[in-house]
Every structure is written in structure tokens, then in C-alpha cells.
C-alpha positions in Angstrom: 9.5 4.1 21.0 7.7 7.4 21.0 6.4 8.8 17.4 6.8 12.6 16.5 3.1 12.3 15.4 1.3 10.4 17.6 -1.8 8.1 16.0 -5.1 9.9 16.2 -8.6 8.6 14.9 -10.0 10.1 11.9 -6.5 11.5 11.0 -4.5 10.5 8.0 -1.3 9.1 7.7 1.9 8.2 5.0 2.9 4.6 6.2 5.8 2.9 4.7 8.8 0.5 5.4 11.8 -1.0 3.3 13.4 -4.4 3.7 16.2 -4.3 6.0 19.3 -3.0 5.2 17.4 -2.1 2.0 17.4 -5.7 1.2 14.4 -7.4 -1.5 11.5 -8.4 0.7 9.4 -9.3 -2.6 11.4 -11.7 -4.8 8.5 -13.8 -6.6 5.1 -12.8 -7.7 3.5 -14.9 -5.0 5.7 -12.8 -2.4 3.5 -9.8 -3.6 0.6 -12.1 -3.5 0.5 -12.8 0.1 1.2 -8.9 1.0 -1.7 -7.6 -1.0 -3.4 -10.8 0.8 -2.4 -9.1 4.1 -3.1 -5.6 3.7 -6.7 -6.8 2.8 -7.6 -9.8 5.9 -5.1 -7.7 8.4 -7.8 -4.9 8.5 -10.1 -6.1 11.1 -9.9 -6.8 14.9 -11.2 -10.5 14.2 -8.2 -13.0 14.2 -7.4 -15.2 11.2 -5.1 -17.9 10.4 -4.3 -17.3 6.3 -2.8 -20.4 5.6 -6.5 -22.3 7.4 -7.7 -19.6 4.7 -5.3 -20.7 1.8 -4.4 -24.7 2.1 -7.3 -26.4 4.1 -10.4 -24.4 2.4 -8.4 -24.3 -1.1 -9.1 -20.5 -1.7 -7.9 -18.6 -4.3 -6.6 -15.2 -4.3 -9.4 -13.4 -5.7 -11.6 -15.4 -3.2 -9.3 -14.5 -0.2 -10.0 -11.1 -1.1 -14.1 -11.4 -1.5 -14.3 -12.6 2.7 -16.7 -10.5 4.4 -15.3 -8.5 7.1 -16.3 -6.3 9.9 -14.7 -3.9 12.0 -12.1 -2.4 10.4 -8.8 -0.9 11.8 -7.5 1.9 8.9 -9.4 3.1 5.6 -6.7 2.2 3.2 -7.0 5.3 0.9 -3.4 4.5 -1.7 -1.1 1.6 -1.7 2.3 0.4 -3.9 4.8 -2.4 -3.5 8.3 -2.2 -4.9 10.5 -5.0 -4.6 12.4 -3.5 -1.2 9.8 -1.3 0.3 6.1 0.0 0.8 4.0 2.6 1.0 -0.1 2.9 2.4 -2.4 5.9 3.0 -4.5 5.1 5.8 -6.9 6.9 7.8 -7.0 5.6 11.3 -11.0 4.3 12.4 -10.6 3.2 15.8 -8.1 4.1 18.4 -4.7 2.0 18.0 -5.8 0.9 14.5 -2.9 1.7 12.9 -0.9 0.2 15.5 -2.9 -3.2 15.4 -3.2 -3.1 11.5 0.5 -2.9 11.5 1.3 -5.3 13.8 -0.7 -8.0 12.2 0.8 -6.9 8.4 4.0 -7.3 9.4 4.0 -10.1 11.6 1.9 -12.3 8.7 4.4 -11.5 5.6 7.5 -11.7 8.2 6.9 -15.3 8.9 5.6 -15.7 5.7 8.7 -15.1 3.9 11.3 -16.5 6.9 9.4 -19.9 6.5 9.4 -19.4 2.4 13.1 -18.6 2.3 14.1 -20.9 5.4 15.9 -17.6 7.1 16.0 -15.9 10.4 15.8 -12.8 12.0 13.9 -9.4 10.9 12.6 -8.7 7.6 11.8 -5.0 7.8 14.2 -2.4 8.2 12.9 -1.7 12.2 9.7 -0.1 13.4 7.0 1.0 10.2 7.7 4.6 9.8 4.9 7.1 9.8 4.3 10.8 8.7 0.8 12.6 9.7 -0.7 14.1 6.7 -2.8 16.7 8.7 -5.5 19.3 7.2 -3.3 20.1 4.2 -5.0 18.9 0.9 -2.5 20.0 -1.4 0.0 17.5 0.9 -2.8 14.9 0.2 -3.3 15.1 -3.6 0.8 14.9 -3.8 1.2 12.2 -1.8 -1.7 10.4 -3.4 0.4 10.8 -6.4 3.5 10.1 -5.4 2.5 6.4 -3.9 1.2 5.6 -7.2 3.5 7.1 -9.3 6.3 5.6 -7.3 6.6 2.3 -9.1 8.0 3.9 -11.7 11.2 4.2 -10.6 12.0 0.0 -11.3 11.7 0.6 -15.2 12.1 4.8 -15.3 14.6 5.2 -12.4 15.1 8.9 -13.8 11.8 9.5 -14.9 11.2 12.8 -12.9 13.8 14.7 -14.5 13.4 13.1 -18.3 9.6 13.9 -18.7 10.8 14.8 -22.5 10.6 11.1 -23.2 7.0 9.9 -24.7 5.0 9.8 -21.2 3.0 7.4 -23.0 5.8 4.4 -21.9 5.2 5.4 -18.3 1.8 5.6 -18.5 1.8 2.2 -20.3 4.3 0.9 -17.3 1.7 2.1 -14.5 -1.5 0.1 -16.3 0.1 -2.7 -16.3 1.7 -3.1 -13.2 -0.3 -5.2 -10.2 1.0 -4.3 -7.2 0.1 -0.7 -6.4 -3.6 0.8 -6.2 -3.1 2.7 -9.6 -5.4 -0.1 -11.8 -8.4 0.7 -9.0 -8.4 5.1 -10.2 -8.1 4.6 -13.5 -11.1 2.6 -14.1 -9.5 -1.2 -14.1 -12.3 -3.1 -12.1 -10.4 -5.7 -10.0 -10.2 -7.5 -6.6 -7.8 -5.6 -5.4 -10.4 -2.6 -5.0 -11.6 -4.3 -1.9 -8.5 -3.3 0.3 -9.5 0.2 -0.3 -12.2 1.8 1.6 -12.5 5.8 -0.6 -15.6 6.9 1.0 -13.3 8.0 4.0 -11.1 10.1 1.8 -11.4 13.4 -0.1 -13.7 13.5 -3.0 -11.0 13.5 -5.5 -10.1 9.6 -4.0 -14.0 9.2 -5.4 -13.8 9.2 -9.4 -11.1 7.9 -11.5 -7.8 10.0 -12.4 -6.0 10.0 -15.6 -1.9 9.5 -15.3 -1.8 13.2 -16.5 -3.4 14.2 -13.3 -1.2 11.9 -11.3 1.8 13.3 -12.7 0.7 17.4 -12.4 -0.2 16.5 -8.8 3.1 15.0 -8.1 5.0 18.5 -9.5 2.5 21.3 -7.8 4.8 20.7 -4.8 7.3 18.1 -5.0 7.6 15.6 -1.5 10.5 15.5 0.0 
């Protein structure tokens, strides 16, 4: 299949992909687990076996996350979970990187949950789908924002249009919620920063953000 935008190194990209026929591809906490697991390990062009990683050398998921790896695919720049889909910023580093990274990421958690859930067939809704984020930083900032401000929707499903309501709860929702990059730019210093790589992104990826800034970015130009 032949991609409107074409993967080009050094150029950034919106990756994401829902559970087929919109179906829940992360049911328990250890679901999310494995994904976070995956988009960290799959980053490489070395070959792994996670459960080697997991069952024979007893390693925890914070150790998982500390292995030392070379060669890396994508700069992950932004990711979030929700309970039927994904989405990741990535910059592509080497040619087919995004391809490979991919590949590996969805192969991993697809027989991950097929064995889990004793099922068969596809997890994901068909091929990733892709959008190229080109030279325009205002596009960046917004989708920066939106991939972090996207979890809301599971507790605020009509947050965007009732920002009368104390922000406070949202901004509340967003610190406390593990499976998105949000707790790594706002100052939380956890594991999960080691699946991001910010150095390869705009400066503004650099510092942390407050959930104001998330939310004004979000509304300069809203995404489609």
C-alpha cells in the first residue's frame, strides 16, 4: 500500500491506530504495561525476545525500561494510550525507521494480547496510519497538544466545548494518568522519560509545559 506522505528521515510524523472495528485493545493495566514496554525496546534495529526479557531474567518494568540501547529507529517526541487507540510523534532517524519501528510495535503487543486473551486474527484496525507534520511549527505545537490532551476525552468526553467547568479537574485528570507522555513535561521524573528522545525536537519539546499552555496550544488552530 502506497502512503500519501511517503517516510523521509529527519521528517516528523502523527502516528496513530485504533483497535479494530474500534474495539478495546487495552483492557487491564498490564495491557498498557506491555505497550509502553514496546514503544520503548521496539526502537532499535537489535532483535529482542520480551518475554526472555520479562520471565527468565525476572525484570521489572522499570528495569525493562533502564536497558541500554543503541541504534535507534524514530525519536519519539509525544505519546498517549486510550483504551481503543494510539497516538506517537516520531521523527524518523534512519531510512525505513518508522516502517521497522512499527512493525516490530505492532507485531509484539498483537501477539501479546492474542495469547493473553486466547483469540485470533488482527488486533489493529489495518495498516498504522500516518500524517507528515512538515515545516509548520504551529501544526507541531497543536499536535503536541492534542496527543497529550487527548486522554481527556475517557473522564471529560465534552471537555472542549465545556471549558467553563473548573479546568482544575482536567488538569488534576492529566497528572495522574500513566499512560500518555504528559507526567514527563510537566516535571514528573519517571521511567517512562526513556522512550522519549527531545533533543531531536523543537526547543519548546525541551522544558516543561504547564496544562495552560497545553490547552492554549490546542485552540490557536484546532486539528482536524
Amino acid at each position: 500500500m502506497l502512503r500519501k506522505d511517503p517516510f523521509i528521515t529527519g521528517e516528523y510524523y502523527h502516528i496513530y491506530n485504533r483497535g479494530i472495528d474500534k474495539r478495546i485493545i487495552f483492557r487491564k493495566e498490564r495491557d498498557y504495561e506491555r505497550f509502553v514496554i514496546l514503544l520503548y525496546l521496539s526502537n532499535t534495529k537489535e532483535s529482542f525476545r520480551l518475554n526472555d526479557l520479562l520471565n527468565r531474567q525476572s525484570k521489572t518494568f522499570e528495569e525493562v525500561l533502564k536497558i541500554k540501547k543503541e541504534d535507534s529507529l524514530v525519536s519519539v517526541g509525544a505519546w498517549a494510550l486510550m483504551n481503543n487507540h494510539f497516538h506517537i510523534l516520531v521523527r524518523q532517524d534512519v531510512d525505513g525507521g518508522i516502517t521497522k519501528f512499527m512493525k516490530k510495535l505492532g507485531t509484539g503487543y498483537s501477539m501479546f494480547f492474542n495469547i493473553k486473551y486466547e483469540r485470533k486474527g488482527a488486533v489493529f484496525g489495518g495498516l498504522f496510519k500516518s500524517k507528515l507534520i512538515g515545516n509548520d511549527d504551529n501544526y507541531m505545537k497543536q499536535l503536541f497538544a492534542y496527543i497529550h490532551l487527548n486522554p481527556l476525552e475517557i473522564k471529560f468526553p465534552e471537555w472542549e466545548s465545556n471549558l467553563d467547568r473548573p479546568l482544575s479537574d482536567m488538569k488534576l485528570f492529566l497528572e495522574q494518568y500513566k499512560y500518555s507522555s504528559y507526567q514527563d513535561y510537566i516535571g514528573k521524573d519517571r521511567i517512562e522519560k526513556n522512550i522519549l528522545k527531545k533533543e531531536s525536537f523543537p526547543d519548546y519539546f525541551k522544558s516543561n509545559r504547564s496544562f495552560k499552555e497545553f490547552v492554549e496550544n490546542y485552540f490557536s488552530t484546532k486539528i482536524e
